[in-house]
N, C-alpha and C positions, 0 to 999 in steps of 0.2 A: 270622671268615670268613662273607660269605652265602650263603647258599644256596640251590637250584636245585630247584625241585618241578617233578616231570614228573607228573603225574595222568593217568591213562587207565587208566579204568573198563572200557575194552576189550579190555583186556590182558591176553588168557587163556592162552596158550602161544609157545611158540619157534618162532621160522619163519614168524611173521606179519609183515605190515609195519605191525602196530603195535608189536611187538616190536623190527624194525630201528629203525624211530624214534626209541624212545626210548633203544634201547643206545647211537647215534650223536651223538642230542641230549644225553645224560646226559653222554657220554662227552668233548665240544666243551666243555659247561660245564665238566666238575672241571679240564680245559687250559687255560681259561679264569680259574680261578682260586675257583671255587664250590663248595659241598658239596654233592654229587648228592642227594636224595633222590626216592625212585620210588613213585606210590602205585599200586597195579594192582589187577586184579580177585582175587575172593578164589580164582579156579580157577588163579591164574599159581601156574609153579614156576619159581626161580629158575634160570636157563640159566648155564652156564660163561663165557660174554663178561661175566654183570654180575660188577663190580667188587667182592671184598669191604669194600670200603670204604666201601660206595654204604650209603643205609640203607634199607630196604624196611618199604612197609607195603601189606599184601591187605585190606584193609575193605570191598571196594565189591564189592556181590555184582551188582548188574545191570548190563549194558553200553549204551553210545550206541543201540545197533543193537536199535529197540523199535517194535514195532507199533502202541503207542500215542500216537508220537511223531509231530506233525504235521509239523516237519520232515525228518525221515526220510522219510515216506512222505506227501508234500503228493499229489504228480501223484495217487498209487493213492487217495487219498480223495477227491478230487475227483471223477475219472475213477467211482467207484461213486457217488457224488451223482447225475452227471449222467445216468446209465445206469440209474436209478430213476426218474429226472425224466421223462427221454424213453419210458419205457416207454406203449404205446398207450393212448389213455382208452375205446376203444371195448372194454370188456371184456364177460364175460359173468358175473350177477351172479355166478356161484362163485369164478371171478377177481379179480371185485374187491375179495369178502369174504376172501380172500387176501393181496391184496396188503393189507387196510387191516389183516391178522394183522400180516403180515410188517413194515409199518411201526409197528405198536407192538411188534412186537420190536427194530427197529430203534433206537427210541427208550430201550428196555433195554439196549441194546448200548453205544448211546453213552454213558449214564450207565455202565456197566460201564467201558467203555475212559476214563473221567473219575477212575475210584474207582481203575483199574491203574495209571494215571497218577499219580496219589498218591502211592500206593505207591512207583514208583522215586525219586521225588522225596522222598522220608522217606528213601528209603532211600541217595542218594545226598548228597543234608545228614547224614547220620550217617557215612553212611563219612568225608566228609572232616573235620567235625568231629575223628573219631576220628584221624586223622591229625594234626591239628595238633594237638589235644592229644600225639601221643606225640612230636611233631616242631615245637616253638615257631615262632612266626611271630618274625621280627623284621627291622627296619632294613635295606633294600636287598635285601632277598629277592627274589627271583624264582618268581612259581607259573606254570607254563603245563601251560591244558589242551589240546591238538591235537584233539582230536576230542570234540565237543559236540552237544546236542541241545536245545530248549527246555524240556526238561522239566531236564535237568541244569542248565539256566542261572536256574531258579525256584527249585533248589535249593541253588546256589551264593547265590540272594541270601537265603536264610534262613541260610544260614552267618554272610554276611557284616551281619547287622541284627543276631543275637547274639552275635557276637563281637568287641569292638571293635579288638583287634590285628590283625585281616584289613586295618586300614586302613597299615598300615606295610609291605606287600610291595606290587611288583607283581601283578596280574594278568593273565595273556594268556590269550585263552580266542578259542581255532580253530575253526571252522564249515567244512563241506567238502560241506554237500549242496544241492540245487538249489533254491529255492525258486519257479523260475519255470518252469512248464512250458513246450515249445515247439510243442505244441500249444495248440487253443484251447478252453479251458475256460469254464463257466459263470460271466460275471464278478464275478455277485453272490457266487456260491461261492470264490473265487476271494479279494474283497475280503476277504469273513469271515475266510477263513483266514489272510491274509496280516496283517489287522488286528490279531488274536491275538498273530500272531508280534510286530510290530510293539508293542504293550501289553508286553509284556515284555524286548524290547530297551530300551523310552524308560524303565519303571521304573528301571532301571539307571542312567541320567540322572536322573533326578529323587527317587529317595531314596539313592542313596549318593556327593552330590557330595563326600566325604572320603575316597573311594577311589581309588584308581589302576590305572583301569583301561584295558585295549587289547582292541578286538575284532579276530580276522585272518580270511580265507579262503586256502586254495591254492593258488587262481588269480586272477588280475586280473577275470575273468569272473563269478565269485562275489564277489568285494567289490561288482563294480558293480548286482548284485542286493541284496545286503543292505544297501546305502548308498540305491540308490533305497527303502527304507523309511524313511528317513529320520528315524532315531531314534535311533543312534550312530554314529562315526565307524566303519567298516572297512578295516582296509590289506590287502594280500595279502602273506602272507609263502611263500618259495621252499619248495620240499619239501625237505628235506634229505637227503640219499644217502651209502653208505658211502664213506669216503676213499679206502678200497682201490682205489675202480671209477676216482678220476683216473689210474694208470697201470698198471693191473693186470691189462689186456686181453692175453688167451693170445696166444701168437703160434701160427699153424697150421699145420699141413705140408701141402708143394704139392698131394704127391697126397688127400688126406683129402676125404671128402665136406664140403663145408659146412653147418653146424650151423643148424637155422634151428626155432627155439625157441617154442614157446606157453606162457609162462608164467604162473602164479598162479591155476592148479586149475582146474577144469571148471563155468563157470559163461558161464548164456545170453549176461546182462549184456555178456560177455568173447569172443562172437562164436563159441564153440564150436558153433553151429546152423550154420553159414556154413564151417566145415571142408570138412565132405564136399564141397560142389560145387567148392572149391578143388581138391580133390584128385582129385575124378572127370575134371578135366582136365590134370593136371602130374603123376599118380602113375607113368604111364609113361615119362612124357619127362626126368622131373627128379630125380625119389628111385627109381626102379628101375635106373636107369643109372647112378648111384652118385655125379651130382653133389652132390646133396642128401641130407641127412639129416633126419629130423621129430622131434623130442624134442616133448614135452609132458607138463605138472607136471599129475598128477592123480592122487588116491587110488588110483583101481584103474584095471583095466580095463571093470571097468562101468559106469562113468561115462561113459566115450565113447560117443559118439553110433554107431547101428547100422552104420553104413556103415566107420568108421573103426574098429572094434571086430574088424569083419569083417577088415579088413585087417590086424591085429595076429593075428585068429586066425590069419590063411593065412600069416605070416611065422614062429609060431610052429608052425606044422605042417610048412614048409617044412626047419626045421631045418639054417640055415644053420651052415658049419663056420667054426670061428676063424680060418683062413687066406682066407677070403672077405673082400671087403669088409664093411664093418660096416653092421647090417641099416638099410633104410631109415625105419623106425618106431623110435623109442625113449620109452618112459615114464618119468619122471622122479618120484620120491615127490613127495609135498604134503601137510606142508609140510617144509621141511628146514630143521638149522639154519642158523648164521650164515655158516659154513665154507661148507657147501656150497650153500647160496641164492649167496652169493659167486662159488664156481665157476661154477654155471650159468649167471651172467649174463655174464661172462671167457670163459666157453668158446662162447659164442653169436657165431654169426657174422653173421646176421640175424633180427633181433625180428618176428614174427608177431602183430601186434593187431590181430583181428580183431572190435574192438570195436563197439558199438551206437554209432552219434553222438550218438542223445538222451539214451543216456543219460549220456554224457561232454561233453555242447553243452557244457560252462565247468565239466566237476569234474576232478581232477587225477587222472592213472595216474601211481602209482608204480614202477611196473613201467616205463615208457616214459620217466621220468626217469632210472630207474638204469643203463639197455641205450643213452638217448645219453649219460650223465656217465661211460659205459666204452666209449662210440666202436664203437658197435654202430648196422649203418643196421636200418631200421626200414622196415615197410608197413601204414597207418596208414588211418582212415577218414578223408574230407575232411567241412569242415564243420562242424567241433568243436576243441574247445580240443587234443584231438592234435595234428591237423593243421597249426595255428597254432603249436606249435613247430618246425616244421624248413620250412612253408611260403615263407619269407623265401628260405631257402636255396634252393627249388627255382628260386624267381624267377630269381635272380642268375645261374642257372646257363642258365635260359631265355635270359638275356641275353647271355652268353657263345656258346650256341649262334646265337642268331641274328646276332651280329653277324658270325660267320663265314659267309653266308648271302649269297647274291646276290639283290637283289631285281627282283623284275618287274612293271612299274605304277608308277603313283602310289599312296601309302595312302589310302586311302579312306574317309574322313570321314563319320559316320554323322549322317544329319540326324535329332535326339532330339526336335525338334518332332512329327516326324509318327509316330514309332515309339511314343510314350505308355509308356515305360518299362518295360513288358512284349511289347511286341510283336515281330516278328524282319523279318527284311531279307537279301532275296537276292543273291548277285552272282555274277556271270559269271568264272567259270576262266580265269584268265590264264598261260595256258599259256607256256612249261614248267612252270611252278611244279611244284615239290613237296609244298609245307609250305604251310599259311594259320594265321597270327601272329594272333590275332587280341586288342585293349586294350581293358579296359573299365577306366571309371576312377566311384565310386557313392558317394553319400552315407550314410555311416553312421548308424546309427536311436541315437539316445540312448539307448534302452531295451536294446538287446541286441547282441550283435555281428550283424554282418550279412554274413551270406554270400549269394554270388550263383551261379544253375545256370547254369551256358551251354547251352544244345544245338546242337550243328553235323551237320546232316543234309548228308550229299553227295547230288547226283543225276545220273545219265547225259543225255546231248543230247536224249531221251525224256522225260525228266522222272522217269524208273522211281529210285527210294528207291535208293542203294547200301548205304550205312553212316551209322550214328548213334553220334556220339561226345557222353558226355556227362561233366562235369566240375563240380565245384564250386569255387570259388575264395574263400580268404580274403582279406579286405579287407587292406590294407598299411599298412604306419606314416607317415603325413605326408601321405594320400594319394596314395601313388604312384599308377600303373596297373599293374592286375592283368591277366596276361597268358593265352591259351592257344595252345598250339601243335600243329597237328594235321598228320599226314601226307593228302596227296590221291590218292585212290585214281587210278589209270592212266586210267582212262574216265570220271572226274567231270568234268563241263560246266556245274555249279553246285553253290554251295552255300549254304543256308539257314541261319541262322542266329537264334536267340531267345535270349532272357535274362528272369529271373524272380528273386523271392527263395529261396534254401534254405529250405526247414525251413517256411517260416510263408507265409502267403499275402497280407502286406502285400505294398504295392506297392514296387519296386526303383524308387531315386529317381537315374536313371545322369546323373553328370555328362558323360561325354566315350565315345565311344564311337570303334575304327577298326579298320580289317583293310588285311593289308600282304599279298601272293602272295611267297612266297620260293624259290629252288630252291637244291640242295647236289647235291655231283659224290657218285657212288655208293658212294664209300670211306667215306661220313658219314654215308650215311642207316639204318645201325646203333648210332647215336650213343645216349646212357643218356639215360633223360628226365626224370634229374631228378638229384639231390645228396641225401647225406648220408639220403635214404629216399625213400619212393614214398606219393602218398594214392590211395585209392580212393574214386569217388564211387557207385558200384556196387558189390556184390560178385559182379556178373558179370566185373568189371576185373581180378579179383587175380591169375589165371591167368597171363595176360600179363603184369604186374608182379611180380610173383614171377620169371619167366621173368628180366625186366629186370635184377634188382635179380641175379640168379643167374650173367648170362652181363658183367654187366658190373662182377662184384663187386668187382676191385682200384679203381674207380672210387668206387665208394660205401663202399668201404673207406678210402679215402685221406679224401675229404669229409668224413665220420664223427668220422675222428680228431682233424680240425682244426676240427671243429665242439665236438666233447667239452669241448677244453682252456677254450674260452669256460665253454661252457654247465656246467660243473662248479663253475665260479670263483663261480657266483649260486644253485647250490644246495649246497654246502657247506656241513656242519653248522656250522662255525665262522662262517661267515659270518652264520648264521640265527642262531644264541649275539647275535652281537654287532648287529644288527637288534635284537633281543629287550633288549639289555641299554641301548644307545643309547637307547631310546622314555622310559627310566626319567629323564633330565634335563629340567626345564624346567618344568613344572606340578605341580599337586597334583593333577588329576582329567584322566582324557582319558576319562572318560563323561559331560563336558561339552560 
């Protein structure tokens, strides 16, 4: 029988999603017809889901997640380069004798973090080493590691140069962090670093063409950063999620508050700074009137932020009674096991991710794949690889809505000559309208995914500002046109309109631009604004979208469901098994 290595050196306790991981992946292979074996960090304790069948080995005492690790932590080293660099040269001599302290200690450092760096790299060549000695390599195996860093991948090729049986398994070895800021960094700094990376990706290629090896990322977004290095092949492989979540979604009772969930602990990253102002606007209207309820997964209660702390103090002082509705705040442990991480995503009625977009631009939430593959809608940040999972959906539904929509005008053809691709264009209200539709249709940048900002300012007959709607939009599959739809305030007489890139300050290269005036009878203009979840391009927006996603929830409940049955079918552990076991036909080297 072959066998199945899962390795993750990050794999220190129950309740992690590197622990779902690899229970799910372990669990696909042995169905698949494999023998499990699991190597994990030397702090895991065996949890009740693993199999006693599975064989286990803890050797690996340092995890992915290291300071010293240039891909792990590329932007935060850059970013302190560049922040030394620009520091003023007009000093005074005691400052400058300072600073030229502080740069030869900086230069100690670095040789420090060179020598740390070592270190896990010895130390991860010995854990696995240790491993295959207690667990033989042989014929048709399968190793995969999920979660890498370059320091583990210098370590893996000193494995595999003294060991020459490493050459009879596959290898699959997963990357999931960003290498490409989306900011603009120093390029020279910049090329250094990525150069590095780059030198030990192509060694890979060039001394071990007798191995068999696969590089993957998470998302499509991350392959196409690590492939522009151009030094191994990388594919993206799907995240895989617990089978439970295809059809294991609670059913709710009518009267019950709805559940609307923060999950996976109390971290910036994870939009927890971006709560309170959520809340200082929907806490009376939405979770005190007992439509909504607020769960969130965190250690304690002093982890929350002051504002939201406060409101768990005043609900625990209030001392509601069990025959009351059930209280509008709830905290949820972090981390839980498999059982009940399980439940909470089944009992979640709306996904709350209030995450950074930079720092998810093209790295994968797992949390956001397991709340849609259980048909759970979601409100997401636009402009990031979130977003671009359910953004398809929104469109479609844009379309639906407007084609029940009476138009008024001609559409209006935007002349991109004279606009220089950044610039905006005003037009005249063509009354009745309601709604202004407006298409942008833009050329993709080969370097990154490309997202575009629209701004649509309304203005009265005055010319006086009313309202400023702003929105981000993902670019579409085939180039479609990417749409917005915006309501017209009663007294708007014009509206303004710009377009720019997201995120980065190249120029937006728009192929096709138009705006359509549409109006709807009054029974419609409460209509849900979007399917299956809601993005924000603001987290001044959530307020209102949460509102959305709240009063028109059997809507985005039905979308959800019939989005899941798709999107489940392509992250399936079994399916990701046989992805992984497929790649093994055909060559002798795929680090060629």
């Amino acid at each position: 029988m072959a066998k199945f290595y899962l390795i993750d050196h990050s794999l220190k306790k129950v309740g992690s999603h590197h622990y779902e991981y690899a229970l799910h992946i372990l669990s696909a292979a042995e169905r698949a017809g494999y023998e499990p074996i699991l190597g994990a960090n030397r702090k895991f304790t065996k949890g009740k889901e693993i199999s006693p069948a599975w064989r286990l080995n803890t050797d690996f005492r340092y995890s992915t997640y290291s300071e010293v690790s240039v891909v792990v932590n590329l932007a935060r080293w850059l970013r302190r380069k560049e922040d030394a660099a620009d520091a003023g040269a007009e000093l005074p001599w005691w400052r400058r004798s300072w600073k030229q302290a502080h740069a030869g200690w900086g230069q100690f450092s670095e040789l420090r973090r060179l020598l740390r760096a070592e270190r896990r790299i010895r130390s991860f060549a010995k854990g696995t080493r240790r491993l295959l000695k207690q667990f033989p390599l042989a014929a048709r195996d399968q190793v995969f590691l999920p979660t890498m860093n370059e320091l583990d991948l210098i370590g893996a090729q000193r494995v595999w140069a003294a060991d020459p049986t490493t050459r009879q398994a596959d290898w699959h070895l997963q990357f999931h962090f960003n290498i490409e800021p989306d900011w603009e960094a120093d390029p020279q700094l910049r090329a250094y670093h990525l150069g590095r990376i780059r030198e030990i990706f192509a060694r890979c290629r060039n001394r071990f063409p007798q191995h068999r090896l696969f590089f993957h990322t998470t998302t499509e977004g991350l392959a196409a950063q690590y492939n522009r290095l151009e030094a191994v092949p990388f594919r993206w492989l799907p995240y895989p999620v617990n089978p439970a979540f295809e059809s294991a979604k609670a059913s709710r009772r009518a009267d019950a508050p709805l559940r609307v969930t923060c999950i996976g602990g109390v971290r910036v990253e994870k939009g927890i700074d971006v709560l309170p102002t959520l809340l200082r606007s929907v806490w009376q209207d939405t979770f005190l009137t007992g439509q909504a309820q607020l769960a969130i997964q965190a250690e304690s209660e002093h982890k929350l932020p002051s504002e939201v702390r406060a409101l768990w103090s005043a609900q625990a002082t209030a001392g509601r009674s069990s025959s009351e509705s059930p209280d509008p705040l709830k905290l949820i442990p972090f981390p839980l096991d498999s059982d009940g991480y399980q439940r909470l995503i089944t009992d979640s009625d709306i996904g709350l991710l209030l995450y950074d977009r930079h720092q998810y631009q093209a790295r994968c939430s797992g949390v956001l794949v397991e709340l849609l593959s259980a048909g759970v809608p979601v409100l997401v940040p636009a402009g990031c690889w979130l977003a671009d999972q359910i953004a398809e959906e929104i469109y479609r539904h844009r379309e639906i809505v407007v084609a029940g929509m009476q138009r008024h005008g001609p559409e209006v053809r935007l002349d991109l000559r004279r606009l220089n691709g950044q610039a905006g264009t005003i037009l005249q209200v063509a009354r009745p309208a309601s709604h202004l539709l407006y298409s942008l249709r833009w050329q993709a940048r080969e370097q990154a995914q490309t997202y575009c900002r629209l701004q649509m300012r309304q203005r009265n007959s005055s010319g006086r500002p009313l309202e400023t709607t702003v929105e981000i939009l993902s670019p579409r599959p085939d180039a479609q046109t990417a749409t917005m739809l915006v309501p017209l305030r009663a007294e708007a007489a014009q509206v303004e309109i710009e377009w720019r890139t997201a995120l980065t300050d190249q120029p937006l290269e728009v192929l096709a631009a138009g705006a359509q005036f549409l109006a709807t009878g009054p029974e419609a203009i409460a209509m849900p604004r979007g399917a299956v979840g809601l993005l924000f391009s603001d987290p001044a927006q959530t307020p209102d979208l949460l509102r959305d996603l709240v009063t028109h929830y059997r809507h985005y409940e039905r979308t959800a469901a019939a989005f899941a049955r798709r999107f489940f079918a392509e992250h399936s552990p079994a399916h990701v098994v046989a992805m992984l076991g497929s790649l093994s036909a055909g060559t002798t080297s795929r680090a060629a």
